[in-house]
Steps between C-alpha positions, in 0.01 A plus 500: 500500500226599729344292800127581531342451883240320463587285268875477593580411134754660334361712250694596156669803473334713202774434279425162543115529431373500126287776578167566260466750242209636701762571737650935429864500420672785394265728675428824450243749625416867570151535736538899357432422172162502581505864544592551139399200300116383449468252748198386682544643875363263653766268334889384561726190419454337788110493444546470161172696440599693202663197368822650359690231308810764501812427693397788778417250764669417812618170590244285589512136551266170476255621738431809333174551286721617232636149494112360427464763241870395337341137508191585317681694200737179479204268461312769259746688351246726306368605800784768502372654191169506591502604866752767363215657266229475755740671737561817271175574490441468828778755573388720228233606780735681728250775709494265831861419457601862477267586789668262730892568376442876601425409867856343539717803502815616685441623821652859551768636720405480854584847656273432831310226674130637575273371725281252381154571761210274550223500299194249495645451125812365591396306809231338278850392282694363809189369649487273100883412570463384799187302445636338103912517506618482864324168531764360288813699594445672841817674529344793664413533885134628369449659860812741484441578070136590548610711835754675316310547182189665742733707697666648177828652655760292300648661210829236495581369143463100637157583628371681201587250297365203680143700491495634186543096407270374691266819363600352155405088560186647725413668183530225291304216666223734567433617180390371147852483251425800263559684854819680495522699830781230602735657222529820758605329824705270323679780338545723839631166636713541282684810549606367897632148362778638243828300480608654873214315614688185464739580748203593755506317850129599570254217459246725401717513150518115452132455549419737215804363260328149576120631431640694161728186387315206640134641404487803273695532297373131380204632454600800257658183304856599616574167622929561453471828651385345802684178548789719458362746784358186706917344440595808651279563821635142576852623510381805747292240716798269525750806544246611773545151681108388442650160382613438843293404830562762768710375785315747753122462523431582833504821526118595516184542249641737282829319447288196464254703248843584301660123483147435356428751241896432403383126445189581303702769298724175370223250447328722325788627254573066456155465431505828217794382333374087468105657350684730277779214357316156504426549160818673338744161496738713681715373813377611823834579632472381844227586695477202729872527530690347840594836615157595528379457838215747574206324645156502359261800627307420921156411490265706734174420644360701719200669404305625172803713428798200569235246285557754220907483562464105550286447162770749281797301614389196518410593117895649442603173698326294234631686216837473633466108525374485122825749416718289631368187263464799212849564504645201452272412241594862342894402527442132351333620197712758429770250494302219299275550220280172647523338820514141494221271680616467859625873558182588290266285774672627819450864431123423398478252850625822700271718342198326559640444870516847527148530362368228746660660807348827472250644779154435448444912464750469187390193373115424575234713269334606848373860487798753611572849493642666143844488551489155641338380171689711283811336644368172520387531149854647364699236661267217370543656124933500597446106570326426173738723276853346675377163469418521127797704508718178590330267219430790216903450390374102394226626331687790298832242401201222379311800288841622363665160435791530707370171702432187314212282523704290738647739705116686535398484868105521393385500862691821565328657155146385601569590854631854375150523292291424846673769676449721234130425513434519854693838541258628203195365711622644817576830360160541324318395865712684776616835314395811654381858370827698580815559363708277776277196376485635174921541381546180698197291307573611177923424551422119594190469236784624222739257602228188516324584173834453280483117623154429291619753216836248456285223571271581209767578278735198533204275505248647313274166406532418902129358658600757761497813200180614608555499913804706405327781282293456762729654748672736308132609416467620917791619542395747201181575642674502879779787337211699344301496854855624699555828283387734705715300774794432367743711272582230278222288468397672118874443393494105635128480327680639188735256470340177662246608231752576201683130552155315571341655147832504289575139620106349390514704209820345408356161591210596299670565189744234498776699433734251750421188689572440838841342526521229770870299573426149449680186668797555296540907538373554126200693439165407376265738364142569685165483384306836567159433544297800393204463677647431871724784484217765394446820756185515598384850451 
């Protein structure tokens, strides 16, 4: 049995829990297969983007998009069939896949550690990392890096491959996504972070493991690969002590400057590891746990340089509040397929607190510098997708029978269909033209359209039918204006698109009603109404 915190009920124990079929069991997976079989690259199973309905997935729980997907096929059962012929011919196009799997490969021996000088290249890349990724996780003391990296005297391992990382995510948020200059750094980072790396004391090394696991390698779509390397660079930050407050702090500046960037380092790999799981239906295992006592990062405010510092904290301050909520949310789902009412309600009441709280500079729609809106913009997109997040498992057992009428909490499935909406609206008015806006936007647009897709299928003769294909209709038009931002935004147009036509053509053709539990759990067949469910073209 299981307490949770905010709740203090005492949850069930899996083996307890009737979990969904949604829900992976027996999992299995390989993230290499992708360099031999014809997969989309862009694509793995916990995206679901090249929807493989094999048994090579990882486990993934009821807050996965897998489990939406899972629901859908339950409710449509042809869709399998059909979704699985659109898909081979999609994959029978395979140029941009193989183009992209070739970048990816092994890095080679390292037999020295060359100098990495300054050039107005490169310091246009850090200059794009600090301005677009360090807003959200500033690990780095950006006055020592950019001193070091203008200087160009270290040749250490640790050092080369905290640059040639932050080369690599520079790299990526400054350029369009057929760019593939990022593959290079990423793979020279590479050759200094090799299994002895784990047993590094420099901080240096855990700053690039946490860049590489918490950010890139998500990005390549090898989200296992680097919540296994994120798990790990917790182990060396809690073997390192970072968990801990320091008992001496008065020392000077620079031990001061130390205890800080030691505090940030944490946050920020908490902060990696909640983004990166929310939406697995994995535990968190302990992140908030009682033996963690590391304050959160100072605030500084004196002058143009300290309002910089005081903005990026107070923005890895806020994150770290919304975290906190994250995670148990994270651990009570992965425990219980569907919360009930009153846990349900006091994780949505702390969320919106923690909305309602935030500064004015991360909260108002006042005119701010770009990393100030790209963060406020970001966290805002978080909020939407967690609380829809916390209703969406109603919604899925309602679609997929495994509620009766009775036991349907229809609030929490209409509520689950507003959040859905205003994320989509949100997204298509705040989104940005680079690839940090970009692979966010088109992550949290994925996730909301499946609510309207279910919607539509489930209740397909629904007054709401046409605000739904509404919706999915900009989110395919939203995915189609991110490609040049976003790496995956053709794959999630693909199959937002495949499941949106398959279902109305299936609707069309009235090959299956709609099958809706009525008051007594039996099942009533659907009237599909032709004319409502046409696409317009």
């Amino acid at each position: 049995m299981l307490r949770g915190r905010l709740t203090d009920k005492v949850l069930p124990s899996p083996s307890e829990s009737t979990p969904q079929q949604s829900v992976t069991q027996d999992s299995q997976w390989d993230e290499e297969r992708r360099e031999r079989d014809p997969l989309p690259a862009e694509a793995d199973d916990v995206n679901a983007l090249s929807l493989p309905f094999d048994r090579q997935a990882s486990y993934l729980g009821i807050s996965s998009i897998r489990a939406a997907l899972a629901a859908m096929l339950q409710v449509r059962p042809q869709l399998r069939g059909l979704l699985a012929s659109r898909q081979t011919n999609i994959n029978s196009t395979s140029a941009r896949n193989e183009e992209v799997r070739h970048c990816y490969h092994p890095p080679r021996p390292l037999s020295e550690h060359p100098r990495i000088k300054w050039s107005s290249k490169g310091q246009a890349l850090v200059d794009a990392y600090f301005q677009r990724i360090h807003i959200f996780t500033p690990m780095l003391d950006e006055t020592s890096f950019r001193t070091n990296y203008l200087g160009s005297q270290r040749q250490d391992s640790p050092w080369l491959a905290l640059l040639n990382m932050v080369l690599a995510m520079g790299s990526i948020v400054s350029t369009k996504s057929s760019d593939r200059d990022h593959c290079r750094f990423y793979t020279e980072a590479m050759r200094h972070l090799d299994l002895s790396a784990f047993g590094s004391s420099r901080i240096e090394t855990l700053q690039a493991l946490a860049l590489a696991g918490g950010y890139y390698l998500h990005y390549i779509n090898r989200p296992n690969r680097g919540n296994a390397i994120l798990g790990a660079a917790f182990r060396m930050a809690s073997a390192l002590g970072f968990h801990r407050e320091p008992s001496q702090q008065d020392g000077g500046g620079d031990q001061f400057e130390a205890a800080e960037v030691r505090r940030r380092t944490w946050w920020s790999l908490v902060c990696l590891d909640t983004w990166t799981t929310t939406t697995l239906g994995r535990p968190s295992f302990g992140r908030f746990s009682p033996s963690i006592d590391i304050q959160l990062p100072k605030l500084y405010v004196e002058g143009e340089e300290g309002f910089r510092q005081d903005i990026g904290m107070t923005t890895l301050i806020e994150n770290i509040r919304f975290c906190r909520i994250a995670t148990e949310i994270q651990d009570s789902l992965a425990v219980t397929s569907v919360l009930d009412a009153i846990d349900r309600n006091r994780f949505d009441e702390a969320l919106i607190s923690w909305h309602s709280q935030l500064p004015s500079t991360l909260s108002d729609d006042r005119d701010v510098d770009e990393p100030v809106r790209l963060a406020r913009c970001i966290m805002r997109w978080r909020y939407w997708n967690l609380r829809m997040l916390l209703y969406r498992p109603t919604l899925l057992g309602a679609a997929t029978g495994h509620l009766t009428e009775p036991e349907i909490d229809h609030s929490a499935v209409e509520k689950c269909q507003e959040l859905s909406k205003t994320a989509i609206e949100d997204i298509a008015k705040t989104w940005l033209s680079h690839q940090m806006s970009g692979w966010n936007a088109v992550w949290f647009l994925y996730q909301a359209a499946m609510i309207p897709l279910l919607s539509m299928l489930c209740k397909p003769q629904s007054a709401a039918v046409p605000e739904w294909r509404s919706q999915v209709q900009t989110a395919l038009r939203l995915f189609e204006e991110m490609q040049d931002w976003s790496l995956t935004a053709r794959c999630s147009k693909g199959v937002v698109n495949q499941i949106f036509e398959t279902s109305c053509d299936l609707m069309r053709q009235g090959e299956q009603s709609c099958i809706e539990p009525d008051m007594n759990n039996r099942y009533i067949k659907g009237i599909n109404s032709q004319e409502e469910l046409k696409i317009k073209k």
